[in-house]
C-alpha positions in Angstrom: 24.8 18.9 -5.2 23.7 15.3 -5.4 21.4 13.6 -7.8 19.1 13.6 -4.5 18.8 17.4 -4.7 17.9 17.2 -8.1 14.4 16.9 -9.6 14.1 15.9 -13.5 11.3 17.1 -15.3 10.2 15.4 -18.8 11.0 18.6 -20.5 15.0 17.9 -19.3 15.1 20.8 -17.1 16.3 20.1 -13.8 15.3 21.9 -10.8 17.3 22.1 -7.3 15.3 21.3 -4.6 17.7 20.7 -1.1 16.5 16.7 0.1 14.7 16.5 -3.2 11.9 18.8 -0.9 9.2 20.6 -2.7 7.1 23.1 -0.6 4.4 25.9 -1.8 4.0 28.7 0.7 0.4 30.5 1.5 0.8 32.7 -1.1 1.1 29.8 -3.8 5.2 30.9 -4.3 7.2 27.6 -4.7 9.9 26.8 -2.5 12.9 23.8 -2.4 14.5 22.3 0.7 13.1 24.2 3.6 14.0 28.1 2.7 15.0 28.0 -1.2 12.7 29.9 -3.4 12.2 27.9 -7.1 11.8 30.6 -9.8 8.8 29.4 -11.4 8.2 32.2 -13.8 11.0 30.6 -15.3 9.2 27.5 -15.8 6.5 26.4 -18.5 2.9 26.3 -17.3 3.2 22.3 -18.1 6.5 22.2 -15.8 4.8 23.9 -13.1 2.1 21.3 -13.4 4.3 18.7 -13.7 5.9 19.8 -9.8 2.4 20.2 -8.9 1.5 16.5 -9.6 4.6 15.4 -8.3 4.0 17.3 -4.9 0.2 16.1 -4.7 1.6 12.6 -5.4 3.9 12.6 -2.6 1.0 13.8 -0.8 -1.4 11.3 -1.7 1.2 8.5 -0.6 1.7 10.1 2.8 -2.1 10.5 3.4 -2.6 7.2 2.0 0.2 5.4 4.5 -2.0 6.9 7.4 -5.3 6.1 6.6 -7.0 2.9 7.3 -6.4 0.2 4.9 -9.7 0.3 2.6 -11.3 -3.2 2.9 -12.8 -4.7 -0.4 -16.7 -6.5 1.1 -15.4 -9.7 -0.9 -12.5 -9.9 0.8 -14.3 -9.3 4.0 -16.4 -12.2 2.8 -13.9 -14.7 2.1 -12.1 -13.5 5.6 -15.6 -14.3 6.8 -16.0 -17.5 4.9 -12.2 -18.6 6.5 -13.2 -18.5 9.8 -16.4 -20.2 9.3 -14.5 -22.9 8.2 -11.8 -22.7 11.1 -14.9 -23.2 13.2 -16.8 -25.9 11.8 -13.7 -27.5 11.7 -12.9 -27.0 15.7 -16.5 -27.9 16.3 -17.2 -24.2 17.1 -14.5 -24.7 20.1 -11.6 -22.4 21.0 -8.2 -23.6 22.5 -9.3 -23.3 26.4 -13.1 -25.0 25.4 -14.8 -22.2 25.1 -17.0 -21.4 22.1 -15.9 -19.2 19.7 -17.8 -16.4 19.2 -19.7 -15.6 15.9 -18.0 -13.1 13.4 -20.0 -9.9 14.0 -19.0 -10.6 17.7 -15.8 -10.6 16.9 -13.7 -7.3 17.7 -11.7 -5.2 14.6 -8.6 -6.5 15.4 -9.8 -10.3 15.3 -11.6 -9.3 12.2 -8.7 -8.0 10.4 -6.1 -10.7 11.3 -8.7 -13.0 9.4 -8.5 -10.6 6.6 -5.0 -10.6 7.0 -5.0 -14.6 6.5 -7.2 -14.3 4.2 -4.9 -12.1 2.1 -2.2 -14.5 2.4 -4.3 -17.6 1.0 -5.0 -15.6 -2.0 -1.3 -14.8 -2.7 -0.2 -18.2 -1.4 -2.9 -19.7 -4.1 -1.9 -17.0 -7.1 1.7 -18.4 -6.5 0.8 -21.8 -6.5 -1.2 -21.7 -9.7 1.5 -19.2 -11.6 4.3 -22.3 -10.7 1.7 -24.7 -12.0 1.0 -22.7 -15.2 4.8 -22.2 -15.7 5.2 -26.3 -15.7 6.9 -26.3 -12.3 4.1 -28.4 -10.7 4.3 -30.3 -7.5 7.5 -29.9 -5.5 8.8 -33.6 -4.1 8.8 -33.3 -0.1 12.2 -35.3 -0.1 13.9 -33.5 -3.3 16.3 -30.9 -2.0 
């Protein structure tokens, strides 16, 4: 038995669960690993909620890695705002002289890689004003 097979409840108790695998079975009987029963008569109504959270937790990350990412409407507005400026400042021109098309022309995926950029210039700016704050200021181009 690993610490990986071991689940550690605030109370101290520790509960074997093969994998660290937590599983509740149509008639609401807890299980660990993939045939291990848990005896949760054993446990304290506050432990037993305790697994629960932890299960609907694991839960809520998985169901959370598969959904769409959730798009905030100001971020969607400064993605917007972005390429607006990308195009005013390629005179409304794309790389083969075409014009570019306006943004609700644009498909998802064009519309989310400007979110995307978008994203990164607000990180790239929080960085840049955290090194300023720290007293790190501009970086010489030549210093090494």
């Amino acid at each position: 038995m690993s610490d990986m097979d071991l689940i550690k409840l605030s109370t101290g108790r520790e509960i074997y669960a093969n994998n660290y695998i937590l599983g509740i079975s149509p008639e609401l009987r807890l299980f660990e690993g993939y045939d291990g029963g848990i005896s949760d008569w054993k446990l304290s109504v506050a432990e037993r909620i305790e697994l629960a959270n932890l299960a609907i937790g694991r839960w809520n990350r998985y169901k959370a890695m598969l959904a769409p990412p959730q798009i905030d409407i100001e971020e969607l507005e400064g993605a917007r705002a972005l390429f607006e400026a990308y195009c005013l400042a390629v005179n409304n021109t794309a790389h083969d002289g075409r014009p570019i098309p306006k943004w609700d022309d644009l498909g998802e995926k064009v519309r989310y890689g400007w979110l995307s950029a978008y994203r990164a210039s607000i990180a790239f700016i929080g960085a840049r004003h955290e090194r300023h704050a720290l007293g790190q200021g501009k970086v010489n181009a030549t210093s090494g």
